[in-house]
C-alpha positions, 0 to 999 in steps of 0.5 A: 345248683352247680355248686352243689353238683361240684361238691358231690362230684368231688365227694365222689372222687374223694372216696375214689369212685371211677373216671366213668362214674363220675364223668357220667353223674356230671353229664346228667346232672348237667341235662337236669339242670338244664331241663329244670330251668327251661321246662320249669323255671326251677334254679334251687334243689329245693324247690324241685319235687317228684313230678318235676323228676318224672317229667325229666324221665318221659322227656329223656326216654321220648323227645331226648336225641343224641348227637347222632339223631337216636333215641336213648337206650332203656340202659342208659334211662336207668343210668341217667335216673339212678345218678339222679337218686344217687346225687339227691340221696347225698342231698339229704344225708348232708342236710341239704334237703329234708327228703329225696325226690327221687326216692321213688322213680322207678328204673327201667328194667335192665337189659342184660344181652349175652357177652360176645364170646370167641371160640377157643381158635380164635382168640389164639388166632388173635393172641397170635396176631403180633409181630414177636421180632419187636419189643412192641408186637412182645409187649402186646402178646404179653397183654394179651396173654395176661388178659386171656389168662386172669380175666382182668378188666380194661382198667384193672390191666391199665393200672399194672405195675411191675411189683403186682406180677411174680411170674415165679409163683405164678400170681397176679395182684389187682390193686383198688379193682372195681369196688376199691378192693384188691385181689390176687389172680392165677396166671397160667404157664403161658402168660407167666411166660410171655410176661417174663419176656416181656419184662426181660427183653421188650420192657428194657427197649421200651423203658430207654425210649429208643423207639420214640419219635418218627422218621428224622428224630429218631434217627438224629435221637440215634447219632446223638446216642452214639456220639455220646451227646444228649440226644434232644428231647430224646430219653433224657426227659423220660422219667422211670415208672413202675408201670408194668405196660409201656408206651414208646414214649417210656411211660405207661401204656394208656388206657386208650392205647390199649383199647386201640392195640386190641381193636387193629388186631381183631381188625388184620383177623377179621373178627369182632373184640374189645379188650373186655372180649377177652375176660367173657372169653375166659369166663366162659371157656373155664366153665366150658372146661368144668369150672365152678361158677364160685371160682369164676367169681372169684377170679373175676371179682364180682361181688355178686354171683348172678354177674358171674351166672351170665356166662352160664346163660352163654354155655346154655346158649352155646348148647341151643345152637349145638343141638338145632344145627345137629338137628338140621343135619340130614339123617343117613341111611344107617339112621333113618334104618335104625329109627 
């Protein structure tokens, strides 16, 4: 059973499919395994039916904990069912089985909450938040500019290389996004900007590795530069890299690093953001603005328009609220007069 999940894993990444993906479909592949041998005695694909695979889904959604002791959400059920069907409808079209057994589970329905979304002030008052006096706080405004102004997702931003921004014409090119397809996105004045700065005068600072190390290496780092030595294991290993985001170290900025960088900013401010808090920002003040639903979609591309039409559902949120707080106003004379 394992080696048919190792040959599907690596079709998967074959054909370029996502870390997440991936190391999704092989966790629940791994929980079924598991359930089918010890509730069923069952250790070939082929043997496994319909019944056996329901059995699975009432056990996940009811007797299934998670490290921290709670039940599993509808979202991640339909995630753990849908790698299923995906993984036996592989099954079949490699001849490993003559039909699915999963063709027919039924997922649960799809939760769809509102994205958070900060107001206009605050995410200026986030995007403001680093230290310009250092090549890592110019960095970090840059990032945040880039997000705020193009929408990008975590991933796509991670990706980055300095060939993909032309800052003079004012575009930004997102390579192999989700989809495997590629796009070409706007940036604003102001993100054109901070990028330029960045590039020019922090990405330099970054790229030599000066600012590796802490403490005594750095400083020992420092005096063999300036005795002409070879400092060690100073810059001298760093090798150069097209990454537009850099790490002190000189190599691309991680994608876990730049997930920590968003969360201690929104920490000093006292607010609540991720990095994708900054695409559902952008998304909904264009459209607070008068964007198009269309031009949204396009900017942020989705593949299908009612991912984008989310955001409009935020907008009618927005409306409620406005209207229920102005009606709990009290009424003035003049009012009250004219009523």
């Amino acid at each position: 059973m394992n080696r048919a999940v190792d040959a599907y894993l690596a079709e998967l990444e074959a054909r370029h499919f996502s870390h997440s993906k991936r190391h999704h479909a092989a966790r629940t592949l791994e929980r079924l395994i598991l359930y089918l041998r010890e509730a069923h005695a069952i250790t070939d694909w082929r043997a496994v039916n319909e019944t056996h695979l329901r059995d699975f889904a009432v056990y996940a959604a009811t007797r299934h904990r998670s490290p921290q002791g709670k039940r599993i959400t509808a979202g991640t059920l339909r995630q753990w069912l849908s790698n299923i069907r995906c993984f036996f409808a592989w099954q079949c079209t490699h001849g490993h089985l003559l039909h699915s057994p999963a063709a027919r589970l039924v997922l649960p329905r799809k939760e769809q909450p509102l994205p958070h979304v900060l107001n206009e002030s605050e995410i200026v008052r986030l995007i403001e938040t680093p230290d310009l006096q250092t090549a890592i706080g110019l960095r970090d405004r840059a990032l945040m500019e880039t997000l705020y102004a193009t929408g990008i997702r975590h991933a796509e931003a991670h990706k980055l290389d300095l060939y993909d921004v032309d800052t003079a014409a004012h575009r930004l090119t997102v390579r192999l996004g989700k989809g495997q397809r590629d796009r070409i996105v706007p940036l604003t004045e102001t993100a054109a900007h901070w990028l330029t700065r960045y590039v020019t005068v922090a990405r330099p600072e970054l790229a030599s590795g000066k600012l590796w190390g802490k403490g005594k290496r750095r400083l020992k780092r420092k005096r063999s530069q300036s005795s002409s030595t070879p400092a060690s294991p100073g810059p001298t290993w760093i090798a150069s890299t097209p990454a537009l985001w850099l790490a002190v170290t000189g190599r691309r900025l991680s994608y876990q690093m730049i997930a920590d960088r968003i969360r201690d900013y929104a920490l000093q401010v006292e607010l609540k953001a991720n990095v994708h808090t900054f695409r559902h920002c952008c998304a909904t003040h264009l459209l607070r603005g008068g964007a198009s639903v269309r031009h949204v979609q396009q900017l942020l591309g989705h593949s299908n328009l009612s991912t984008t039409e989310i955001y409009t559902h935020v907008e009618l949120s927005d409306l409620k609220q406005a209207i229920q707080c102005h009606s709990a106003q009290p009424k003035n004379s003049l009012q009250v007069e004219c009523d």
